[in-house]
Structures are given as structure tokens and as C-alpha cells.
N, C-alpha and C positions, 0 to 999 in steps of 0.2 A: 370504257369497260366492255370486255368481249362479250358474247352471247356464253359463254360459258362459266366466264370472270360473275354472272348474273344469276345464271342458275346455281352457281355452288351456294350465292352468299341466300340466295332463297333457303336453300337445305340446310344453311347454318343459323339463319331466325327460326325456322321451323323446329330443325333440332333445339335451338336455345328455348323456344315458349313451350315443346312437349316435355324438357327436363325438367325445368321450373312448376311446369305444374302435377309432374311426377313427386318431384320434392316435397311439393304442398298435400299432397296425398300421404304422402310417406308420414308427414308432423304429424299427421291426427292421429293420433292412436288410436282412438276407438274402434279403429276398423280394421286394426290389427289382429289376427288370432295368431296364438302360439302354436308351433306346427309340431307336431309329435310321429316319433317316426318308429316305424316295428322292423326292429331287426328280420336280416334276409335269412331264410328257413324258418323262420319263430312263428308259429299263426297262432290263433285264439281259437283255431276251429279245429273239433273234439269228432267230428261226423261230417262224412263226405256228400252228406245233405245238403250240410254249411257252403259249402262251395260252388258243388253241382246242383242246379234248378233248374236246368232246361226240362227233364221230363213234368217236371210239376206244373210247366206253363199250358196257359189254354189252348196256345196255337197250338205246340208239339201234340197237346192229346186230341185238340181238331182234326190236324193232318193224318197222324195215325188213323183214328176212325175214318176218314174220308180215303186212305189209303185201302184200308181193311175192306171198305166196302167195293172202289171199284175191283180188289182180289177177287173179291165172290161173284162180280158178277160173270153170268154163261153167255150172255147175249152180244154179238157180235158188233164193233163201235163201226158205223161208218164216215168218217171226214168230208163232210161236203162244203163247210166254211173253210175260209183261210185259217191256217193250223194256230194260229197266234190266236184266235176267238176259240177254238178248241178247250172247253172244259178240263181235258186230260193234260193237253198239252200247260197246262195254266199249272196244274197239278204236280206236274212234271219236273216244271220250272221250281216252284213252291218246297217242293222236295228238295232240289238241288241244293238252295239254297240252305234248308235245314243239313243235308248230312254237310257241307261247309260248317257249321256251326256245331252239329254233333264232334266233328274233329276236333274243334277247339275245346268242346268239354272235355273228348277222352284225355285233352292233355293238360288240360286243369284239373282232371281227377288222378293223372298218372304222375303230377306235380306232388299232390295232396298227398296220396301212396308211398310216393318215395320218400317223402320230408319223414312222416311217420313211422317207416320203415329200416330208413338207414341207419338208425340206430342198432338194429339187431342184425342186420347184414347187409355192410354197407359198402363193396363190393357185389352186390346183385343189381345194379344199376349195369355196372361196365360187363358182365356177363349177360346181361338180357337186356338189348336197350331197345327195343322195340318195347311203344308203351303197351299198346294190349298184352302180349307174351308178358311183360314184366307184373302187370296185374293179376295174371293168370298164373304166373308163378307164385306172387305173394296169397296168391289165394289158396295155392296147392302147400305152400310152407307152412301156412297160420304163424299162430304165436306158439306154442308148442316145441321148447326147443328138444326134449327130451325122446321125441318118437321120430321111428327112422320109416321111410317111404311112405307116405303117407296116399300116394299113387295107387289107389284101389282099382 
């Protein structure tokens, strides 16, 4: 038998004891749960509170403050460690990686917006697909279908 002829039949006992005891998993029921699926556009969430959390987290309102504060200060920073030991620079980074994440809410809030939305004009998706712009328009429309310009 070749050195190959040996490794397949390895991969085929292998394969054959991990199915076998896939199977034996599979008979017990007990640890089965019935999987239940939500139709796509259909959600249960009534407030874009529901969805969106990041503002409400400790970090975000950590950062924020710790943002806010080095804003105010006047006094001038100077770098004499390696910039990676840098306070700001730490900050810097820390932030970065929040607005990465802030992006992904505005597009799980501009998900939330539109699913709710499309019912009442459901071409304003393909005329504003920029999400911010799109929420800023559904903000400027309301639900009001009756008043014209609403553009104060």
C-alpha cells in the first residue's frame, strides 16, 4: 500500500468514527431544540432603542467623556515616550475603533428605518440610498401624509 493508498484509508476511519458518533448525538433527542425562524423584514422591535445600544453602553459614554475632556483642555501635550505609550494616542486608537462600530449601528438603525418605512414610501430607499441622508429625510417627511413641505 502506497503512502497515500494510507493516508486516504486514515481519513476514511476518521471520517467513519466522527459520523457515527454524529449519529449517536443526532438519536438523543433531548438535546434537540426546535428552531423557529422570523421572517426577513418582520421584527418584533416597535423602538430603535430595540436595536440600537451602543449609545447606552459604558464604554461609548466612557469614551465620550474622556473625549470631551481632552476637547477642553488649553494646555499644550508634549510626546516624549514612544507614541504607542501615549495616553492620546491610546485614545486615538480607542476611538477609531468606536466610529468602525458606530457605522455599523447607523446601518442597523437605517435597516430598522426602512423596514418601518417602506410601507408608506417605499421607493425612498432607491431615491436616497445614502443611510444618513435617508434618515434625515424620513425625519423631515414624518408620518403626516397630508402636509406639503414640511422644510421650515
Amino acid at each position: 500500500m502506497s503512502l497515500a493508498e494510507e493516508l486516504m484509508a486514515d481519513f476514511e476511519e476518521d471520517d467513519a468514527d466522527e459520523l457515527e458518533q454524529a449519529m449517536e448525538a443526532i438519536k438523543t433527542e433531548g438535546d434537540i431544540e426546535e428552531a423557529t425562524e422570523v421572517a426577513p423584514g418582520k421584527s418584533d422591535y416597535n423602538s430603535v432603542y430595540d436595536v440600537a445600544k451602543m449609545t447606552l453602553t459604558d464604554e461609548y459614554r466612557e469614551l465620550m467623556a474622556t473625549l470631551q475632556a481632552e476637547l477642553e483642555r488649553t494646555d499644550e501635550v508634549h510626546v516624549t515616550a514612544p507614541l504607542e505609550s501615549d495616553p492620546q494616542y491610546k485614545l486615538i486608537v480607542r476611538l477609531s475603533h468606536l466610529a468602525a462600530d458606530l457605522d455599523g449601528e447607523i446601518n442597523v438603525i437605517h435597516k430598522f428605518v426602512r423596514d418601518k418605512y417602506e410601507k408608506r414610501f417605499p421607493e425612498l430607499e432607491t431615491l436616497v440610498p445614502n443611510p444618513l441622508e435617508y434618515l434625515a429625510a424620513v425625519k423631515l417627511l414624518g408620518n403626516e401624509i397630508n402636509t406639503k413641505g414640511q422644510n421650515k
